[in-house]
C-alpha distance (Angstrom), angle and dihedral (degrees) to the residues before:
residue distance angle dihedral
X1 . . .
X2 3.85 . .
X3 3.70 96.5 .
X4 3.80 85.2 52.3
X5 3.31 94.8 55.8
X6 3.71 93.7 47.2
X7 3.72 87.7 55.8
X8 3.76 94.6 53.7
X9 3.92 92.7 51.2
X10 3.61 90.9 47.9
X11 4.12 89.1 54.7
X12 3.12 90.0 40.6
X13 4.05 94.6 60.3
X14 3.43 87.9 40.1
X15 4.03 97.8 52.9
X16 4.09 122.6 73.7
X17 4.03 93.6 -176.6
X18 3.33 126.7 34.7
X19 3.65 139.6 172.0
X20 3.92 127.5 -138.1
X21 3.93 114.0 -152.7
X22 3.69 126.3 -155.4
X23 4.00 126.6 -170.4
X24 3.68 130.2 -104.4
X25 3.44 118.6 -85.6
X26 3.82 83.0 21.1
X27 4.19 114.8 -143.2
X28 3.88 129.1 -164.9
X29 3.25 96.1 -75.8
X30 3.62 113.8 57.9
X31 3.67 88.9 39.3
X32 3.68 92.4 49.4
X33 3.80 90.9 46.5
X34 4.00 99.8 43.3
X35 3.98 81.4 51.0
X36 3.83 88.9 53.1
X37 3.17 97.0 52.0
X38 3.95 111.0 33.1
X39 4.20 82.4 53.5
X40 3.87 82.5 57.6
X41 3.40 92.1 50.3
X42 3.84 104.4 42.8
X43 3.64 91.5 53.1
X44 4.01 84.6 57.8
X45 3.55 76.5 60.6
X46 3.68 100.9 -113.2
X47 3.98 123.3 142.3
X48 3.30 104.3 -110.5
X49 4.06 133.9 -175.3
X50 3.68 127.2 -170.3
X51 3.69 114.8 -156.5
X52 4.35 138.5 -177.6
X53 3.59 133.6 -177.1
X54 3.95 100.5 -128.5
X55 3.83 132.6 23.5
X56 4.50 121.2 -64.9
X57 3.69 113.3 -103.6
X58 3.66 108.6 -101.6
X59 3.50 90.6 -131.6
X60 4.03 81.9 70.9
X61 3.94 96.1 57.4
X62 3.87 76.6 103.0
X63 3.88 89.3 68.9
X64 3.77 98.5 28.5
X65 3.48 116.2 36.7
X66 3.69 97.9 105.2
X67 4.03 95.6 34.4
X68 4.20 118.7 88.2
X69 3.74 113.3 -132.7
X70 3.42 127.3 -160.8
X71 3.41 126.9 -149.0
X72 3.86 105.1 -162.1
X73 4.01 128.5 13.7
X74 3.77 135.7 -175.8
X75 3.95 118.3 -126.4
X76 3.34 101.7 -126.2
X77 2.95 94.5 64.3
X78 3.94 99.6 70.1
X79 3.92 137.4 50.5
X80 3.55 99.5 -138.9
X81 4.09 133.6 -7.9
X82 3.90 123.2 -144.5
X83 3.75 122.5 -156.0
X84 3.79 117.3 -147.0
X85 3.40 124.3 -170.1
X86 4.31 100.0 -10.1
X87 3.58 101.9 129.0
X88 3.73 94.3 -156.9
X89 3.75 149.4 -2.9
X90 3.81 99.0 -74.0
X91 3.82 100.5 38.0
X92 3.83 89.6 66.5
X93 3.92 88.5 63.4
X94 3.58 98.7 -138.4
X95 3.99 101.0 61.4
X96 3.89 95.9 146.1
X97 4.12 93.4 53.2
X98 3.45 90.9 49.3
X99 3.82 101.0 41.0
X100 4.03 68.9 61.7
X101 3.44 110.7 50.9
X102 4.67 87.8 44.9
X103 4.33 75.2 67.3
X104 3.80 88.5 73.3
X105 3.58 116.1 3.3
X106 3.69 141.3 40.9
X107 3.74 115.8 -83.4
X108 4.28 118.9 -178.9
X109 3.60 122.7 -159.0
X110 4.19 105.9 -156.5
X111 4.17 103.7 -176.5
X112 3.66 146.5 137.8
X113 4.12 97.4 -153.0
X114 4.19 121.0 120.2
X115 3.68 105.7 -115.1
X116 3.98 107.1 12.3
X117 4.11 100.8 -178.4
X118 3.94 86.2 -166.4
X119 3.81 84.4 94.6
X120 3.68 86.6 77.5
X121 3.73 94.0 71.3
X122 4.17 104.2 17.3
X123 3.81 123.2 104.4
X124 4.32 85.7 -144.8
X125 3.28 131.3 31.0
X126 3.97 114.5 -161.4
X127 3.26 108.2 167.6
X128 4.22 126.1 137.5
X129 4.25 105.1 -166.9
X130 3.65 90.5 -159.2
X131 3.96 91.4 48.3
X132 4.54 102.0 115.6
X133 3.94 81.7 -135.9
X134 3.78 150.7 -6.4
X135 3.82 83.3 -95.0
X136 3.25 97.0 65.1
X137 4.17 93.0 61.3
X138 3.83 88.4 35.9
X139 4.33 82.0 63.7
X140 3.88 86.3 39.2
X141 3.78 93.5 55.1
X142 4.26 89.8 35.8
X143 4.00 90.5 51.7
X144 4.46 88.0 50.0
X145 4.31 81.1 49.9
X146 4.03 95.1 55.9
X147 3.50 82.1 -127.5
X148 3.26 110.9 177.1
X149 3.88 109.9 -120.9
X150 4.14 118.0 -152.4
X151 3.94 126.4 170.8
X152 4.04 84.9 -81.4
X153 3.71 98.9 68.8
X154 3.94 87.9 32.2
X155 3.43 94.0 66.3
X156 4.10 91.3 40.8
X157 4.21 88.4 51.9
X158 4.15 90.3 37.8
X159 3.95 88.0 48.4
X160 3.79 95.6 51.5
X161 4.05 90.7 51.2
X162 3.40 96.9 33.2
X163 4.10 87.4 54.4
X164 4.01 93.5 40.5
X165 3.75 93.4 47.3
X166 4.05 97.4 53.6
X167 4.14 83.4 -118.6
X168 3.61 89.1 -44.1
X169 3.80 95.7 -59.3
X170 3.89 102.0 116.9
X171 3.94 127.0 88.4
X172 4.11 85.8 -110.8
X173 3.79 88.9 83.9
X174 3.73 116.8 104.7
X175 3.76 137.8 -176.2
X176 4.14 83.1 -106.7
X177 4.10 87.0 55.9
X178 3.74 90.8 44.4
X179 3.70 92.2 48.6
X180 4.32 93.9 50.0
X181 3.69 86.6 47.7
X182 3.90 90.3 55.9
X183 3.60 90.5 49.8
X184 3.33 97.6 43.6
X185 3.61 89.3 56.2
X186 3.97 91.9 46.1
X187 3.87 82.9 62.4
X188 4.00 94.0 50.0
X189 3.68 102.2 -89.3
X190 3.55 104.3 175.4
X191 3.89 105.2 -131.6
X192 3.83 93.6 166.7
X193 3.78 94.0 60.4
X194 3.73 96.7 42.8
X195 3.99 90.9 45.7
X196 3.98 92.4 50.6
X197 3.83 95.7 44.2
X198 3.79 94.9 39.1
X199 3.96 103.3 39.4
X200 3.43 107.6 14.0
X201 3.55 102.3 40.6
X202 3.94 109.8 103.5
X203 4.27 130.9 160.8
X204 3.42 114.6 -145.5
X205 4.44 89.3 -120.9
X206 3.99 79.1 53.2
X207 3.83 96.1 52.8
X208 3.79 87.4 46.9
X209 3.51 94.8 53.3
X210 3.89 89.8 54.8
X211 3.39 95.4 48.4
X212 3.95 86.7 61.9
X213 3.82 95.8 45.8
X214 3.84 84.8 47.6
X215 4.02 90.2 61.9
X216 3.40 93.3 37.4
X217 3.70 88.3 64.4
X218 3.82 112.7 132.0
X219 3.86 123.1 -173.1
X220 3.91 116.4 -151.6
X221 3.73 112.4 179.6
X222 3.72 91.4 -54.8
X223 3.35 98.5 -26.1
X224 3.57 113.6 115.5
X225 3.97 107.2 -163.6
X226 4.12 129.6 177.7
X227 3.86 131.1 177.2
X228 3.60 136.5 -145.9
X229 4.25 122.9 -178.8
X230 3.83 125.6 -169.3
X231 3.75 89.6 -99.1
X232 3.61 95.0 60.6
X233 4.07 84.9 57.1
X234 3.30 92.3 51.2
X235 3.67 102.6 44.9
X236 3.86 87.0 52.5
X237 3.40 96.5 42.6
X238 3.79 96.1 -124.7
X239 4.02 135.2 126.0
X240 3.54 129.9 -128.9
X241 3.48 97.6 -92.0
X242 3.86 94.0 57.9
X243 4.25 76.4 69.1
X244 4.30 83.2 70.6
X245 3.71 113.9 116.4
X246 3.82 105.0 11.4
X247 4.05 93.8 97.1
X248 4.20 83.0 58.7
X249 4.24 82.3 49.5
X250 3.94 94.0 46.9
X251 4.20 84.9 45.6
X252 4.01 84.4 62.2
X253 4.32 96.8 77.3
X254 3.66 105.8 102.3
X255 3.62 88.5 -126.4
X256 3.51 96.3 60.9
X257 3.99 121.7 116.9
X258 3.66 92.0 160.4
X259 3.76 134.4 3.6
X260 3.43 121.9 -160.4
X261 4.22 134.6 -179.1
X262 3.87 126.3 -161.4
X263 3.69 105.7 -154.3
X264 3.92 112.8 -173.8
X265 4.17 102.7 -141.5
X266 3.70 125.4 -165.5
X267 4.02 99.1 -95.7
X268 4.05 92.1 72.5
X269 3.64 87.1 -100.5
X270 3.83 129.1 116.5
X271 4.02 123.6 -134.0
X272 3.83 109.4 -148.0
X273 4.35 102.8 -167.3
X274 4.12 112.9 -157.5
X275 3.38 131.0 -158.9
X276 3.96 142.9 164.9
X277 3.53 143.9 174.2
X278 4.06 96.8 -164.4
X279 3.95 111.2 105.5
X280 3.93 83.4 -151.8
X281 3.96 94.2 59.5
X282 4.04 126.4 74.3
X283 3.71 110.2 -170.0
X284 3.61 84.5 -179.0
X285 3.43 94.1 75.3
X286 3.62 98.5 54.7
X287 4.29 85.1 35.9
X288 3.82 77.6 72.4
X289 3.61 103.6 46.9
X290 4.10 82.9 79.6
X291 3.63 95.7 38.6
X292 3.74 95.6 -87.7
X293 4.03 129.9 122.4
X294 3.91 138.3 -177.9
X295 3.48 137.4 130.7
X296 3.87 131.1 -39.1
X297 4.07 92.1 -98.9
X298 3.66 95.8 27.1
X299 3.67 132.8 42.7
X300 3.98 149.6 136.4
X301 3.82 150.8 -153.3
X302 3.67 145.3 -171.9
X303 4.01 127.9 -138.1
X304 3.72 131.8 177.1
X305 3.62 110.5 -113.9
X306 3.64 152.7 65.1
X307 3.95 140.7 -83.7
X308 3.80 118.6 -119.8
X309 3.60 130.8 161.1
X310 4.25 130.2 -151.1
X311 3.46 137.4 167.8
X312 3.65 88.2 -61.8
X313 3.97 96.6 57.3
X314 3.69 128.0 -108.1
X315 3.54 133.5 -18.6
X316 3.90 152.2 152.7
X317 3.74 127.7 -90.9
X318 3.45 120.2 -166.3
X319 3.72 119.5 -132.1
């Protein structure tokens, strides 16, 4: 990994304006991380632009609030453009533009996911499997900088383990992620803040919207399975995002191997969340079967269709 990092200090020098990208639907930890590092970077004084495909979970205004986002970008207008976080091609949102811009300028892929195919196109590739989350290279790549790290980017690098992690409850937690969190902290990361607004942070349309994936719980030998359609979000009043967390709840039974949620979004597609607490089981694997990926315990797809239940139960109708 040193020669890696070597290479990103070097483009980093070279580059005047660069752009940070986080992945659709973005979670705690690439927005944590792309805040880490583009605070880094701006006080380098570099022109820097962070950019998603979609809209930030309210849940991290927290994070955000003072931070502009873009939600497209044109290429010419930057030097170089760093992925954090994407785990592939697709899950970036714009896979075609930046297959594009890798033709003539320097694109770096910084991630913690199994099988990342933006390699194919990138310039650098820092990416530690075994990392707990993208936060934990971003402090990697930050410590190799000298960058100097106050309670600011803390609380940005705490955040995006802290999210990735569950709080530090699942098996993804290592001595390595203990021993960043402690530092972190040492430097004023602000674990209270991130814990309310991350964990203990619930609307009232969000509540209700668990309490019908809850009953909708279905167990099939092992398999625990829940559904959620656009209606039920709008009969609550809630957004897809309020959905976050409740496949880690379902994942709780005893019985569970794997839990899974089907969560109808707005696009006509459905977003099926995976997780596992069995060292024996990869939901990864079958995350990919449908053009998905993740992480051994946790992982994710999309599908075209529609939910629709009938005397049988639930299922998926393809549109």
């Amino acid at each position: 990994m040193e020669k890696q990092l070597k290479k990103i200090k070097e483009l980093f020098e070279k580059s005047q304006k660069i752009l940070i990208l986080m992945h659709q639907f973005p979670d705690g930890d690439t927005i944590a991380s792309s805040l880490a590092l583009s605070t880094y970077l701006k006080r380098q004084g570099k022109d820097v632009d962070l950019a998603v495909k979609g809209e930030i979970p309210k849940v991290f205004g927290f994070l955000t609030a003072e931070v502009q986002i873009k939600h497209d970008f044109l290429l010419g207008d930057y030097d170089i453009i760093v992925a954090v976080d994407c785990g592939d091609a697709l899950r970036t949102g714009f896979p075609s533009r930046l297959a594009e811009f890798s033709k003539t300028k320097p694109l770096i892929n910084i991630d913690h996911h199994f099988g990342n195919n933006l390699s194919k196109i990138t310039t650098v590739n820092l990416v530690d499997e075994n990392a707990a989350a993208a936060a934990e290279v971003v402090w990697r790549l930050l410590k190799f900088l000298d960058a100097e790290v106050d309670s600011k980017i803390a609380t940005y690098i705490l955040a995006g383990i802290y999210y990735d992690t569950g709080g530090f409850q699942h098996s993804n937690v290592t001595i390595v992620t203990l021993e960043i969190a402690s530092e972190c902290l040492r430097r004023g990361g602000r674990i209270g803040l991130i814990s309310s607004n991350v964990i203990n942070s619930k609307s009232l349309s969000g509540l209700k919207l668990w309490g019908i994936a809850l009953e909708r719980m279905e167990i099939r030998n092992g398999m625990v399975v829940s559904f959620l359609t656009r209606k039920d979000l709008q009969m609550c009043g809630a957004e897809s995002e309020d959905a976050s967390g409740i496949v880690n709840l379902i994942n709780c039974l005893p019985e569970s191997r794997i839990a899974i949620l089907f969560l109808e979004m707005s696009d006509g597609t459905i977003k099926a969340s995976l997780r596992t607490e069995k060292d024996k089981i990869d939901v990864s694997r079958l995350a990919r079967l449908f053009g998905g990926g993740g992480h051994k315990k946790a992982a994710g797809f999309s599908i075209k269709g529609r939910l629709e239940k009938d005397s049988k139960g639930w299922k998926i109708e393809n549109i």
